[in-house]
C-alpha positions as CSV (number, residue, x, y, z in Angstrom):
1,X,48.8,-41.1,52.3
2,X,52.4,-40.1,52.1
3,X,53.9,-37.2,53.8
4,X,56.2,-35.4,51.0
5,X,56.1,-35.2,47.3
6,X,58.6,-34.0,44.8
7,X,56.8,-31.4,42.9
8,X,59.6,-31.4,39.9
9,X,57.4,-32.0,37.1
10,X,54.7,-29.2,37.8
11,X,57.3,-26.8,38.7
12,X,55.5,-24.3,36.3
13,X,52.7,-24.6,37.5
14,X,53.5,-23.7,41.3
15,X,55.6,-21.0,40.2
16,X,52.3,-19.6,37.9
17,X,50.7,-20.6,41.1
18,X,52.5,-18.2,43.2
19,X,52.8,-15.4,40.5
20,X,49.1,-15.7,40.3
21,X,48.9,-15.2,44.0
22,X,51.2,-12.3,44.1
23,X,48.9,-10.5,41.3
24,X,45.6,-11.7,43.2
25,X,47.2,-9.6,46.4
26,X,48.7,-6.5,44.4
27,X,44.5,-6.8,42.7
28,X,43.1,-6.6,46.2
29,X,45.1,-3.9,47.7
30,X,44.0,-1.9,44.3
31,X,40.7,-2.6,45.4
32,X,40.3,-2.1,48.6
33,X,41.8,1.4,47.5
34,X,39.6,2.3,44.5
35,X,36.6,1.6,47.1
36,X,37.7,4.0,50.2
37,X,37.9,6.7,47.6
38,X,34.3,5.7,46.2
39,X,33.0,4.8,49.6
40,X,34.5,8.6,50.8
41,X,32.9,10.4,47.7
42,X,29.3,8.1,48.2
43,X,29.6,9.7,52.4
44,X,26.1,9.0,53.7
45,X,24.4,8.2,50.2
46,X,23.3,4.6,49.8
47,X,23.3,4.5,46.3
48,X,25.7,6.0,43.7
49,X,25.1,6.9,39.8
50,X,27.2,7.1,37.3
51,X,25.5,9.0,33.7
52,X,22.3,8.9,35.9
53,X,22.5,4.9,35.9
54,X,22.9,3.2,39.5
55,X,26.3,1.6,39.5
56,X,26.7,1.0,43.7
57,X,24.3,0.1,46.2
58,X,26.0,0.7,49.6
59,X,23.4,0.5,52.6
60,X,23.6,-0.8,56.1
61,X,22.2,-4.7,56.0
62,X,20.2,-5.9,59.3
63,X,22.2,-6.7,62.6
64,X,23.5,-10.8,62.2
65,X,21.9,-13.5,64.6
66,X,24.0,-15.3,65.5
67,X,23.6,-18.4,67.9
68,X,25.7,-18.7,71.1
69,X,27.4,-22.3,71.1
70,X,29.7,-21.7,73.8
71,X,27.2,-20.5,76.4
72,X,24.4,-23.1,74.9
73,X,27.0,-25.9,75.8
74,X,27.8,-24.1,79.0
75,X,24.3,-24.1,79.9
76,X,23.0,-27.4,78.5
77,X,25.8,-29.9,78.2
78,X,23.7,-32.9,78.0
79,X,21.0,-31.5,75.0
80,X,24.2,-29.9,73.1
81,X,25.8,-33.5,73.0
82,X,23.0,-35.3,71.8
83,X,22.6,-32.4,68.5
84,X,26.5,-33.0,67.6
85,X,27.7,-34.2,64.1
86,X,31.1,-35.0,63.4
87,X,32.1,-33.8,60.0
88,X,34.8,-35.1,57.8
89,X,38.0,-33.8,58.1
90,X,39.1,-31.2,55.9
91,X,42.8,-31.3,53.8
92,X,43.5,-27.6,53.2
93,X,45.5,-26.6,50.5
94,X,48.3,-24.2,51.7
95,X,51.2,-22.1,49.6
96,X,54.2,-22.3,52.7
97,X,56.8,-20.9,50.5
98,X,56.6,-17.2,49.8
């Protein structure tokens, strides 16, 4: 695999890329607006109507489970080293310039 390559001929598409990006960020922040305002009109109502249709379900989900690894290999080195899988490594994809 070689380190660096000369993105020249797909120059359009990395700069649609990074409009795309931009718009995808300028989208959530319109979002995450929009649903404050909803969330702060719905207050303690769990579902909201619109023309007496439901249009939002907002209700409180059941508390996550989630399982300790730290402390479980903390307390039973041996049995967690025998259950371990090494995966495949992963090659993220990553914008570096703004």
């Amino acid at each position: 695999m070689t380190d660096t390559c000369d993105l020249a001929s797909v120059r359009g598409d990395v700069e649609a890329l990074l409009a795309v990006r931009d718009q995808i960020t300028a989208l959530k922040d319109t979002e995450a607006q929009l649903r404050a305002r909803i969330e702060h009109a719905m207050g303690d109502a769990q579902d909201g109507e619109l023309d007496g249709q439901p249009i939002i379900s907002w209700r409180v989900g059941a508390k996550p489970r989630r399982f300790n690894q730290s402390a479980f290999k903390a307390a039973h080195p041996d049995l967690f080293a025998e259950f371990v899988e090494l995966g495949e490594p992963a090659r993220p994809f990553k914008v570096v310039a703004p």
